[in-house]
C-alpha positions as CSV (number, residue, x, y, z in Angstrom):
1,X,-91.8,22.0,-126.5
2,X,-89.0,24.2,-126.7
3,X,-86.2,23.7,-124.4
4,X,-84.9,26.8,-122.3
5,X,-81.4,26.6,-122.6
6,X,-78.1,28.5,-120.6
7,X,-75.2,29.8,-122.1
8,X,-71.7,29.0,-120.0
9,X,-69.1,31.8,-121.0
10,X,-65.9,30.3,-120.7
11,X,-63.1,32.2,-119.1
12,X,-60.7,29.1,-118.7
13,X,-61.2,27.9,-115.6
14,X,-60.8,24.2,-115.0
15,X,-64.6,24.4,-113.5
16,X,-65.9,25.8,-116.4
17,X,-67.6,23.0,-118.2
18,X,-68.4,21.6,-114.4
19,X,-71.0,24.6,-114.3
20,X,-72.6,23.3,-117.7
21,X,-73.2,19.8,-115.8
22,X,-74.4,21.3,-112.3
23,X,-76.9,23.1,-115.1
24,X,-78.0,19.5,-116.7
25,X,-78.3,18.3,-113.6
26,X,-81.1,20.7,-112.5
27,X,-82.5,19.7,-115.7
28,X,-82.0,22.5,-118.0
29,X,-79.7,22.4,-121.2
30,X,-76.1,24.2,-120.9
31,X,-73.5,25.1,-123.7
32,X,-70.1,26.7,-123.0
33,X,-68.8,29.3,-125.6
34,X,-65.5,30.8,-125.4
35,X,-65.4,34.4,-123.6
36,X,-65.1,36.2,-127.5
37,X,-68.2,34.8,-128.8
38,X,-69.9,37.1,-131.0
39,X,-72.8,39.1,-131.0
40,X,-73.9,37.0,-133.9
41,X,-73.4,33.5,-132.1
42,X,-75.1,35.0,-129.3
43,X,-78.4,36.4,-131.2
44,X,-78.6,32.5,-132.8
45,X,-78.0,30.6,-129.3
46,X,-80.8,32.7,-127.6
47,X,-80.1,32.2,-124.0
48,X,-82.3,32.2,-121.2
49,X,-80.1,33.0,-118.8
50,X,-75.8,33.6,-118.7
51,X,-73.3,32.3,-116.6
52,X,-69.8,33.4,-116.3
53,X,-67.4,31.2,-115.6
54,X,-64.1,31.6,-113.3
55,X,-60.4,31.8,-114.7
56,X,-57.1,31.8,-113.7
57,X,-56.2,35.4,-114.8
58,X,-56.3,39.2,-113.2
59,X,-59.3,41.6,-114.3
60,X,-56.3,44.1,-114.6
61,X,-53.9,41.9,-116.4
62,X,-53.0,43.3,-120.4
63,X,-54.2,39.8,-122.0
64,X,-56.8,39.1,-119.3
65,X,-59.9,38.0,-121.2
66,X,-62.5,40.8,-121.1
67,X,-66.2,41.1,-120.9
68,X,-68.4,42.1,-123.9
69,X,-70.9,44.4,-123.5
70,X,-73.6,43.0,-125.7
71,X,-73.8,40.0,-123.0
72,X,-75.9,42.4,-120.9
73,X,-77.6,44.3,-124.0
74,X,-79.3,40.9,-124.9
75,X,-81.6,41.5,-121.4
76,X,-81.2,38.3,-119.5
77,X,-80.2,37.5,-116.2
78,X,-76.2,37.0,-115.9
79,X,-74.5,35.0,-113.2
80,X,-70.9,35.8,-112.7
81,X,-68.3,33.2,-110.8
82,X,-65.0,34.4,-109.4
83,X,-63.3,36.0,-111.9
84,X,-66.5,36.1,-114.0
85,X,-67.6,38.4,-110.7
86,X,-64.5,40.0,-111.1
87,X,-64.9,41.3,-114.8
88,X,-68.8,41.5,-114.4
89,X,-68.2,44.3,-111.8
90,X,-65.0,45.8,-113.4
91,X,-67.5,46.2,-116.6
92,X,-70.0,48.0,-114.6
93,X,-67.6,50.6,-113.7
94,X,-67.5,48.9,-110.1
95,X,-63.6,48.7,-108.9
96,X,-61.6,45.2,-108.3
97,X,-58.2,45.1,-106.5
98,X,-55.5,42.7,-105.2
99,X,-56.0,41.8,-102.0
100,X,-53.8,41.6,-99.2
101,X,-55.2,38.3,-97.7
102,X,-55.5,35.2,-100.4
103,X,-58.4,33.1,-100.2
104,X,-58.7,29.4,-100.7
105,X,-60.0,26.5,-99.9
106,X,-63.4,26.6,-97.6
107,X,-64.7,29.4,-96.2
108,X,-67.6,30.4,-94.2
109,X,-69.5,32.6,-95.6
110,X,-72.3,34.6,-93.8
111,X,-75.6,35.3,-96.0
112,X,-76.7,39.2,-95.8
113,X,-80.0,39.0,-98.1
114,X,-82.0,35.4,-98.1
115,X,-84.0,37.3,-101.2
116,X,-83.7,35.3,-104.8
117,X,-80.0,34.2,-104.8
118,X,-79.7,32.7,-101.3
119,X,-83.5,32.0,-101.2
120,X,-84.2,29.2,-98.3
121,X,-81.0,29.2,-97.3
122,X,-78.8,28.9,-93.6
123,X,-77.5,32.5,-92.2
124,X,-74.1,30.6,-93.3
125,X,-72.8,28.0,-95.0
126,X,-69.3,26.7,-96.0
127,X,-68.1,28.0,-99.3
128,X,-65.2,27.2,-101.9
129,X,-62.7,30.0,-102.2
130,X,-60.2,30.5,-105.0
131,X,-58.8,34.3,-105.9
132,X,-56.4,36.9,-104.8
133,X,-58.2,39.7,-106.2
134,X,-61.3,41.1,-104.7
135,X,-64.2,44.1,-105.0
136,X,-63.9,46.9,-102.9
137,X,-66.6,49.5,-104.3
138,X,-69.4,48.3,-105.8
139,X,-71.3,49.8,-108.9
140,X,-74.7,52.0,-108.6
141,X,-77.4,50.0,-108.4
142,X,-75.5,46.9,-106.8
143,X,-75.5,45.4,-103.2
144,X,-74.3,43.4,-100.8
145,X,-75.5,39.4,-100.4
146,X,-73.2,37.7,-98.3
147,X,-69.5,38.0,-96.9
148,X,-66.7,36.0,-95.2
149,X,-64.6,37.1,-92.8
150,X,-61.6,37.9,-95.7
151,X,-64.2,38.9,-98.3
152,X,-66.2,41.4,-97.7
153,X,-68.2,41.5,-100.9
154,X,-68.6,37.6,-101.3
155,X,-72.2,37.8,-103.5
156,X,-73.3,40.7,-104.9
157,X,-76.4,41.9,-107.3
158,X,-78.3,43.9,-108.9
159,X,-82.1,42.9,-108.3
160,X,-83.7,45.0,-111.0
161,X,-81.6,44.2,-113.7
162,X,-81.0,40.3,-112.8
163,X,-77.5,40.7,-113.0
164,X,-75.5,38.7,-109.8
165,X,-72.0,37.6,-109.2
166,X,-70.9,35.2,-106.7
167,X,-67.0,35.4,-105.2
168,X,-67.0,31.5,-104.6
169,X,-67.6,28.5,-106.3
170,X,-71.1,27.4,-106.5
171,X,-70.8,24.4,-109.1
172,X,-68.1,22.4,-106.6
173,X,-69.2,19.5,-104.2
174,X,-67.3,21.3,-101.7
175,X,-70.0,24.5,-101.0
176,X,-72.7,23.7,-98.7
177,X,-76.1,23.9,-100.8
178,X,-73.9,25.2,-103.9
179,X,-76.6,23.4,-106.2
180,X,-79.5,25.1,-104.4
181,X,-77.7,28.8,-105.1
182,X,-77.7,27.8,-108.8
183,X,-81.5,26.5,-108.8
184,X,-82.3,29.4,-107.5
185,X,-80.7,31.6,-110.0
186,X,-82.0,29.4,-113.2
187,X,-85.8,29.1,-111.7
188,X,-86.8,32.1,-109.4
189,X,-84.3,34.8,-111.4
190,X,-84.5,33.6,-114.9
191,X,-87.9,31.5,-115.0
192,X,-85.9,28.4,-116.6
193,X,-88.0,25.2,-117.0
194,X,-86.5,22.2,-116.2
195,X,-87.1,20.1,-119.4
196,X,-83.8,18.7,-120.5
197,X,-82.5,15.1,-119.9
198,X,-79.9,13.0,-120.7
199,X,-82.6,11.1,-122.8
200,X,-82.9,13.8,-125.1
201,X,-78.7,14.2,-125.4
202,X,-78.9,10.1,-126.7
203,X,-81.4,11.5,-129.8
204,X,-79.8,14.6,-130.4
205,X,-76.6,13.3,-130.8
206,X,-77.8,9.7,-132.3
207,X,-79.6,12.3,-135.2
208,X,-76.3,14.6,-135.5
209,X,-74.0,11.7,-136.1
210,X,-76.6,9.9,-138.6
211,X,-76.6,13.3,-140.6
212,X,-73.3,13.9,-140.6
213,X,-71.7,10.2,-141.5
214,X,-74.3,10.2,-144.4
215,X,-73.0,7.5,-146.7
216,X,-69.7,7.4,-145.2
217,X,-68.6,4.9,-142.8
218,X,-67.2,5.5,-139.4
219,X,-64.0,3.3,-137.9
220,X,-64.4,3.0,-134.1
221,X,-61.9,2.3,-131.8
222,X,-62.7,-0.1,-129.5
223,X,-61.3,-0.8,-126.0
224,X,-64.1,-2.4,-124.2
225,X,-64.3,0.6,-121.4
226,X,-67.5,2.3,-120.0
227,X,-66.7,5.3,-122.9
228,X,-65.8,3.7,-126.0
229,X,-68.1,1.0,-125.3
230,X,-71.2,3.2,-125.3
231,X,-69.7,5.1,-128.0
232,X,-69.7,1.8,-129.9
233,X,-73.6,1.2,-129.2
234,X,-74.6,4.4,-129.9
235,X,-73.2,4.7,-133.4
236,X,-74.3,0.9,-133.8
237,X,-77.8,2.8,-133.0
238,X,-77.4,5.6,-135.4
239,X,-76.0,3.9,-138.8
240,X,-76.1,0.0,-138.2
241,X,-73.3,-1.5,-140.5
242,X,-71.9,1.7,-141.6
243,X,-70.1,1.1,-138.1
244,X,-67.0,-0.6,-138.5
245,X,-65.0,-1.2,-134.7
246,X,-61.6,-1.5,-134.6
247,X,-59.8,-3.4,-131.3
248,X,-56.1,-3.0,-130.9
249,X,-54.7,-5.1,-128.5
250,X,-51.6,-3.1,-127.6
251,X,-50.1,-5.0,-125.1
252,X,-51.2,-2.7,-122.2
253,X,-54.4,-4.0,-121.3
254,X,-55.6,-6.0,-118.4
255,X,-55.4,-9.4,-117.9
256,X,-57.7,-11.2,-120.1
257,X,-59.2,-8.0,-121.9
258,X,-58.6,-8.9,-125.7
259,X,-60.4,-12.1,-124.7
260,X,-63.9,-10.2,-123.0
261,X,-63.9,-7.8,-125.5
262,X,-63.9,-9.8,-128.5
263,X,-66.2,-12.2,-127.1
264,X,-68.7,-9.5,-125.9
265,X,-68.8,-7.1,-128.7
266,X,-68.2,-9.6,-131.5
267,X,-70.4,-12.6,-130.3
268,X,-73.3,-10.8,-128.0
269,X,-73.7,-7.6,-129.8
270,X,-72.3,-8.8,-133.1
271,X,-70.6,-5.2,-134.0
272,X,-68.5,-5.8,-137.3
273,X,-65.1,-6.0,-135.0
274,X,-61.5,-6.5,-136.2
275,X,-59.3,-7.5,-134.4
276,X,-56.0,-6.4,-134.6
277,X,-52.4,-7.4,-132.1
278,X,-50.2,-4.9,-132.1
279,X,-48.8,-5.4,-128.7
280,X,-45.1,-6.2,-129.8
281,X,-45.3,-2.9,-132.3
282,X,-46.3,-0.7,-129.0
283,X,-43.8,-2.1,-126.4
284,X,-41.2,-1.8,-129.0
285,X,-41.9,1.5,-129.5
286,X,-41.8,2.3,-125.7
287,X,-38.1,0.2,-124.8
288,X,-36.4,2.9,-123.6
289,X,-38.9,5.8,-122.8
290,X,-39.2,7.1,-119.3
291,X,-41.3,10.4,-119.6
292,X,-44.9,10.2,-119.1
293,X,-45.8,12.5,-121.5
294,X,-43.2,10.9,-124.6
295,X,-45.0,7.3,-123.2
296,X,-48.5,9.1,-123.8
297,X,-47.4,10.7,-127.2
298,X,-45.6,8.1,-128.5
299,X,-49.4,5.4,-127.9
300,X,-51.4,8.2,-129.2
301,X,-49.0,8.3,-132.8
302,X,-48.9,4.6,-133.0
303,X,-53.1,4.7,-132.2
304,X,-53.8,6.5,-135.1
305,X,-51.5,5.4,-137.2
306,X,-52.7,1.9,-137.3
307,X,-56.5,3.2,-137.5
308,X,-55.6,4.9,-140.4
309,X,-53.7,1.8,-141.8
310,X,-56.7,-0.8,-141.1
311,X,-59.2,2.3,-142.1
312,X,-58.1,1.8,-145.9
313,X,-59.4,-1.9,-145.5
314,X,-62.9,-0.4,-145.3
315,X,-64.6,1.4,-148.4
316,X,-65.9,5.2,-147.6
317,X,-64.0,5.1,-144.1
318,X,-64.3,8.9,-143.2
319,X,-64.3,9.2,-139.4
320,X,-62.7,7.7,-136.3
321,X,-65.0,7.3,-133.1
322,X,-63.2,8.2,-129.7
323,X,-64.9,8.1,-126.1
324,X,-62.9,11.1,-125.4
325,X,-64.6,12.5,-122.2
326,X,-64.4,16.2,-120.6
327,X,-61.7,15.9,-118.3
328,X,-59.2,14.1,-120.8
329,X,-59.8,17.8,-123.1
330,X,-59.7,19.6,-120.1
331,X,-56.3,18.0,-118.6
332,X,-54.7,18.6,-121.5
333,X,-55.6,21.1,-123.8
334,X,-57.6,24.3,-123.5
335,X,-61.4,23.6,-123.5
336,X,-61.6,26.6,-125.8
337,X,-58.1,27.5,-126.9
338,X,-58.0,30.2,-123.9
339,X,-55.5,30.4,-120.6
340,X,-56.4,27.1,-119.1
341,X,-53.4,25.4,-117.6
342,X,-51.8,22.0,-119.6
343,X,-52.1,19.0,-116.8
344,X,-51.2,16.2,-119.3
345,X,-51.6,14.6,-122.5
346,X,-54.2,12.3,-123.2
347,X,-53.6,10.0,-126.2
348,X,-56.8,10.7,-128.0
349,X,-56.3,14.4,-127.4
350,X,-53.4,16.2,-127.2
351,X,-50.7,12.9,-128.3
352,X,-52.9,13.3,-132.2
353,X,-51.0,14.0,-135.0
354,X,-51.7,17.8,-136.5
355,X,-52.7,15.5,-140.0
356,X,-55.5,13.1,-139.7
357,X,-56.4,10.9,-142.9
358,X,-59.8,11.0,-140.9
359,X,-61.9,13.3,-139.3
360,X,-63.1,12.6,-135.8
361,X,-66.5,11.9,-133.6
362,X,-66.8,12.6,-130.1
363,X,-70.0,12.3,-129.2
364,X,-68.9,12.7,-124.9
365,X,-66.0,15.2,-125.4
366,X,-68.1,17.7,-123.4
367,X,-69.7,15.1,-120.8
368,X,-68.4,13.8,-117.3
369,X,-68.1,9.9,-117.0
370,X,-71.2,9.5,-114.6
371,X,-73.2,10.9,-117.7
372,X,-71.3,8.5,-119.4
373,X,-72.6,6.1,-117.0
374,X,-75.8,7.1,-117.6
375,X,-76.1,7.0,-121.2
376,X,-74.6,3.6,-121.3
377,X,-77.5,2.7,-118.6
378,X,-80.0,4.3,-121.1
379,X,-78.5,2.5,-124.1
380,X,-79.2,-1.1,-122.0
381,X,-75.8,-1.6,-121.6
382,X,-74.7,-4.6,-119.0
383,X,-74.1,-3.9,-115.5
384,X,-70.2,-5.3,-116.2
385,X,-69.7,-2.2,-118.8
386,X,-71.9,0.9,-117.4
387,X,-70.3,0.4,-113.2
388,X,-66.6,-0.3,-114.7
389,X,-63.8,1.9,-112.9
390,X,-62.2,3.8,-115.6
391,X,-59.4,2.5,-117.4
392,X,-56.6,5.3,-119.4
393,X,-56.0,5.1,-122.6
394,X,-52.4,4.6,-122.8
395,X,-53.2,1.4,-120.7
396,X,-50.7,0.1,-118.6
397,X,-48.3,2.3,-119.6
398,X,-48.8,4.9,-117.8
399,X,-49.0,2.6,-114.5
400,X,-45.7,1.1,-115.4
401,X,-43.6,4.1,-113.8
402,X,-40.5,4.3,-115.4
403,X,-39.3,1.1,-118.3
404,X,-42.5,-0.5,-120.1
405,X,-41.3,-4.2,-120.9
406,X,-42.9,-7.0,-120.9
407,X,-41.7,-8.3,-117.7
408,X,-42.9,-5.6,-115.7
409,X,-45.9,-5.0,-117.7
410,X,-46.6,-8.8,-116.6
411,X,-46.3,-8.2,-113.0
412,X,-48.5,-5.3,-112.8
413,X,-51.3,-7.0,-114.9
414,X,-50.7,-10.1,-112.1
415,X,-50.9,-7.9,-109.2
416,X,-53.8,-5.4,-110.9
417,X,-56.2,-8.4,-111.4
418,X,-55.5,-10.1,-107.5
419,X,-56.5,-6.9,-106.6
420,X,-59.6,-6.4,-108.7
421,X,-60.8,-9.7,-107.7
422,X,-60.2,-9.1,-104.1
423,X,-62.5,-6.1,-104.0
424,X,-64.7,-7.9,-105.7
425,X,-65.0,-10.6,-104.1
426,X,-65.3,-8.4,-100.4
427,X,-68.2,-6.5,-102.4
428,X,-66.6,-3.2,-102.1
429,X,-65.8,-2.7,-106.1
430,X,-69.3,-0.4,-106.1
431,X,-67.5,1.9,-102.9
432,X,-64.9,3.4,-105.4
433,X,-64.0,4.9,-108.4
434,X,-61.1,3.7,-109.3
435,X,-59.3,1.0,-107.6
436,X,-56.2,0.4,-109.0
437,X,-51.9,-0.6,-109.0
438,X,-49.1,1.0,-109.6
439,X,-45.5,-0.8,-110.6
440,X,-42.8,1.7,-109.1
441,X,-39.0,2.2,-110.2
442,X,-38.3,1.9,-107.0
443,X,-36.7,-1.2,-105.2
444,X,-36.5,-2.3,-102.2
445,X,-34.8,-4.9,-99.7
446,X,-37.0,-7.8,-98.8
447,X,-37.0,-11.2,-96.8
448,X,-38.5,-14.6,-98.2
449,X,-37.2,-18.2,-97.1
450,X,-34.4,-16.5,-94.9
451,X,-33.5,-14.9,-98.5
452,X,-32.5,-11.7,-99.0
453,X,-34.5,-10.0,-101.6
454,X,-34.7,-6.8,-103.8
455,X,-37.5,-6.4,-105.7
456,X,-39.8,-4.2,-106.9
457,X,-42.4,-1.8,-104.8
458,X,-46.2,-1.8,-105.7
459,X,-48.8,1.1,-105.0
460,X,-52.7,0.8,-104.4
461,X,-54.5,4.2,-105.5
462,X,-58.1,3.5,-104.5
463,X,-60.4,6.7,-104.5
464,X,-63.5,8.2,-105.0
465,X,-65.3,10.7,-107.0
466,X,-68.6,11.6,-109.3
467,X,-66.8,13.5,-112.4
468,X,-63.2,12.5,-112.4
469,X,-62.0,16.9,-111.5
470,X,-61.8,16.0,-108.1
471,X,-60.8,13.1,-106.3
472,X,-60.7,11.8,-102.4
473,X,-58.3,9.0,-101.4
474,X,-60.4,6.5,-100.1
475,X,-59.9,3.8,-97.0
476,X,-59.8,0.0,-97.6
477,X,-60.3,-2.1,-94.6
478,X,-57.5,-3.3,-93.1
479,X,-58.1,-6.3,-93.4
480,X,-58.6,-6.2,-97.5
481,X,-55.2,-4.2,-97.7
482,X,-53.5,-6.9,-95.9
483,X,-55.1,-9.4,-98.1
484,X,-54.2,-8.1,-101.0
485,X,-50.7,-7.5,-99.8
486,X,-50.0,-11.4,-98.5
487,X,-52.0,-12.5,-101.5
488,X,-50.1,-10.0,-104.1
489,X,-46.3,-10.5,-103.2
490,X,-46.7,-14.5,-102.7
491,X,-48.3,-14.6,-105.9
492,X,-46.3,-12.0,-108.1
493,X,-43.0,-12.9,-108.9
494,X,-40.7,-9.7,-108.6
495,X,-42.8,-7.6,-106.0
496,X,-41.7,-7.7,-102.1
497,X,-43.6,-4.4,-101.1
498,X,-47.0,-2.9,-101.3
499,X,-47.8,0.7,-100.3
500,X,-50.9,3.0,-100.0
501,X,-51.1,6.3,-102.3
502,X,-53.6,8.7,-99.6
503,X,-53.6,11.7,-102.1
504,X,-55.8,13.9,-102.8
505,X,-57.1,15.0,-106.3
506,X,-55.6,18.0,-106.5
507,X,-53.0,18.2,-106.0
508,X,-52.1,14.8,-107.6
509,X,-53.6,13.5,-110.2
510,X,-55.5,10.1,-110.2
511,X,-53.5,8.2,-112.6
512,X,-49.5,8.4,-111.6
513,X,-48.5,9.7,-115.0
């Protein structure tokens, strides 16, 4: 059966490939193209339906990305979100201006027609606002669908020709029945049928990777994480021994890692892994280096340049597998080369040299972790792998804030596994996302033994999320955080203070650097 698919045009917003996934989830397949696709690419794709995506720029601005025409020509419904609204209306000779009165954050926004868009839903629900700009006249054939008390055109459409725009953001957790706007739009506007399943992604992408390896082999790199791991398994799926995985212990793991990894991947699964300690080239290469993003750089260089090294030990070595996910590309690079802002590197993104000696797979650069998750479950991964918290690539580096040595690298791996087992062992690992510490360059006065003491300052970061965009800081009992306080500075040598991080995601970012 065919599969209906929806076209995502990207306008740069951070949320863009966040649509694409509400999308899958309603079961219905998603790609995002950039906002100059052509005609051409557009005639070949053959979308069901169109979605515009938001983006961080003006409708009026010189290099604001603009709408093409033939989007509409092509007769199916459109969707337009924020400033996709913005430009949909501008293009229909409707007329968008600064407002006085910003708009962000939650909003409650009263529904004016419950017909198709709004379908089934409240007189009002809570909505996520982002813009500046606004619609103040509206063009023929438009109306009116729902409004806040700032905003007074907050969903608008055009019935007759399927064409809608919404001011708010449908695809984030944070509006009220968001996902039941955007199944209404895909199945009573543009008679979508939900066929598409993550299932289907595992032998679509197993095929792609078979075809395009060919006789080649591919080098994986190996960390023993929920992403690479499944990466690992479903290229062991796809080409069998033409797999060759790669683990480099760079001295910024976890606390018995090289250990589990080699014993998992080598003995259980018996992938053709070599093992290779590198841990004294990596901290040598980081003596000195303060700045997050040099410390990210700096592990992404020495990555590659030791998979290309070890690649010559393997005949036809052509590719390098990564478990890059969405929101490493997104963080730190634009998705498609277009206005969206730089958060930070990530080493297997932006810290890769411009040359490559070989060319690289990414089978989950467009997916979330919790699909991740999923295809790891579908794969038959262990429990242990699929429900890990997330680990970064540049390891322990990037938790070490300030000087990486050895010393303080120890500490933190000390303190990071007390505290894993600790949650653990209260049965709350499952609550969170990520539970995790942080080594500060900060120190602090302390008492032991009638001692004075000055010694370093630990951070907890424990919070939860389903994609990794957004994040809530999230509460361990009290009695767990003094646990793993007593437990932590009696046991670590060189830490006399812990402290709780109770950010948000935004602004901060999970990880500290």
């Amino acid at each position: 059966m065919k599969k209906d698919m929806v076209l995502i045009v990207d306008f740069g917003s951070q949320y863009t490939q966040l649509i694409a996934r509400r999308v899958r989830e309603l079961r219905v397949f998603s790609v995002v193209k950039p906002y100059n696709l052509t005609k051409r690419e557009l005639d070949q794709l053959k979308p069901k339906a169109i979605i515009l995506s938001g983006g961080p720029h003006s409708v009026y601005e010189k290099k604001a990305p603009q709408l093409k025409q033939y989007l509409f020509k092509s007769g199916v419904p459109v969707l337009g979100i924020c400033y996709g609204m913005q430009i949909l209306i501008k293009a229909k000779a409707g007329v968008v201006k600064e407002s006085r009165r910003r708009e962000y954050g939650r909003a409650k926004m009263y529904i004016d027609n419950h017909k198709d868009l709004f379908f089934s839903l409240p007189a009002a629900i809570n909505s996520w606002m982002s813009h500046t700009d606004k619609i103040i006249k509206l063009p023929p054939g438009f109306e009116k669908l729902s409004h806040t008390l700032n905003t007074e055109f907050a969903a608008v459409g055009n019935p007759r020709k399927k064409i809608y725009g919404v001011q708010f953001h449908p695809e984030v957790v944070h509006t009220e029945l968001g996902i039941q706007i955007l199944s209404n739009f895909l199945f009573r506007i543009a008679d979508c049928f939900a066929n598409w399943q993550l299932e289907d992604f595992v032998a679509e992408e197993s095929k792609k990777i078979k075809e395009r390896v060919g006789s080649g082999n591919v080098i994986c790199g190996l960390s023993g994480g929920v992403d690479s791991s499944t990466g690992a398994v479903l290229l062991h799926r796809a080409i069998g021994k033409k797999l060759k995985c790669i683990f480099v212990n760079n001295g910024l793991l976890r606390k018995g890692e090289a250990k589990r990894v080699r014993k998992v991947f080598g003995d259980n699964y018996k992938l053709n892994l070599h093992y290779v300690d590198a841990s004294k080239t990596f901290i040598k290469k980081l003596q000195g280096v303060i700045d997050p993003e040099k410390k990210r750089k700096i592990i992404g260089h020495k990555f590659i340049d030791i998979f290309e090294k070890e690649a010559k030990k393997f005949k036809k070595a052509q590719y390098l597998m990564q478990g890059t996910l969405y929101p490493d590309v997104i963080e730190s690079v634009s998705f498609f080369g277009g206005p969206t802002a730089c958060i930070k590197s990530h080493h297997n993104v932006g810290g890769l040299p411009e040359k490559m000696q070989l060319k690289l797979i990414e089978p989950f650069r467009n997916l979330f972790k919790d699909e991740v998750r999923k295809i790891a479950d579908i794969l038959g991964l262990p429990k242990s792998i699929v429900d890990r918290h997330p680990f970064p690539g540049p390891g322990l580096a990037v938790r070490v804030l300030g000087q990486v040595t050895s010393g303080r690298l120890k500490g933190l791996r000390e303190a990071d596994y007390i505290l894993e087992k600790i949650i653990r062992q209260e049965g709350i690992y499952d609550n969170y996302w990520q539970v995790f510490s942080v080594l500060l360059p900060v120190k602090t006065v302390g008492v032991m033994g009638d001692n004075r003491t000055y010694e370093n300052a630990l951070a907890i970061r424990a919070v939860t999320s389903t994609d990794g965009m957004t994040a809530d800081w999230a509460d361990i009992p009290r009695d767990t955080l003094a646990k793993i306080s007593n437990t932590i500075i009696n046991k670590v040598r060189g830490i006399n203070r812990v402290v709780l991080d109770i950010s948000s995601k935004p602004p901060a970012t999970i990880e500290w650097e």
